[in-house]
N, C-alpha and C positions, 0 to 999 in steps of 0.2 A: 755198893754196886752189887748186881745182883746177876746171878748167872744161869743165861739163859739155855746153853747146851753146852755138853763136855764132849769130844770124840777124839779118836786115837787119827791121828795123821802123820805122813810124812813130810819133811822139810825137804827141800832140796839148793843146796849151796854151790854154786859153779866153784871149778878147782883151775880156773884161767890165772895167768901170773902178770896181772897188771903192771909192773913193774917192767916189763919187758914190751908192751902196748900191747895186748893178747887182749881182746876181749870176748865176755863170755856169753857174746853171738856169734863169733866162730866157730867152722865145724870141728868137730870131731873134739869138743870141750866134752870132759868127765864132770858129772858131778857126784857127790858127797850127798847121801842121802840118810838123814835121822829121823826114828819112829819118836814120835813126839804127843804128848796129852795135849789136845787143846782146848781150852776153855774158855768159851763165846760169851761178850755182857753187852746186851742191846743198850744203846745211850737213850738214857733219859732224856723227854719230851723237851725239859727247860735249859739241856745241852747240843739238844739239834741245832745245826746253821741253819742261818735265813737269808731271803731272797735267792739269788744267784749263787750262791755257792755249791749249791749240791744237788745233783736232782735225786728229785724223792722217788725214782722210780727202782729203790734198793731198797736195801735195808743197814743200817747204821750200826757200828756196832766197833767193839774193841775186843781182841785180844790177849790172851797169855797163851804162851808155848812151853810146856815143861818134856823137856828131853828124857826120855823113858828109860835110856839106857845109864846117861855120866848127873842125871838131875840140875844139868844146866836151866836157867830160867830166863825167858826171852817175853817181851811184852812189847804192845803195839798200842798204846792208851790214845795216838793221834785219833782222830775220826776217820774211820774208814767206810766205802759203800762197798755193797758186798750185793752182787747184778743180778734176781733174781731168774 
């Protein structure tokens, strides 16, 4: 896999307390924000969906998030479109 861009980004995690039914599209929810490396890898031609699944009017692509500060590592390998 080949990597097409790396940039410095934030995450941002809601800090709602599910467990209590609080969800974190209510107001006045804090969030948790990590400076994070991320690192972009466009999918291959022969791993694009076809037909109906996706419209081509993104660009396709996967994920890695490495956390800059505790070197946690977080990854998104689904297919994602990304809405120019």
């Amino acid at each position: 896999m080949e990597i097409s861009a790396i940039d410095l980004k934030y995450t941002l995690t809601p800090l709602n307390d599910n467990k209590n039914g609080q969800s974190c599209y209510d107001a006045g929810i804090k969030f948790d924000s990590h400076l994070v490396w991320e690192f972009v890898m466009d999918v291959p031609e022969n791993e694009m969906p076809v037909g109906d699944e996706y419209s081509s009017a993104g660009n396709i692509q996967r994920f890695i998030y490495l956390d800059a500060e505790s070197g946690d590592l977080d990854y998104e390998f689904d297919i994602n479109m990304l809405m120019q």
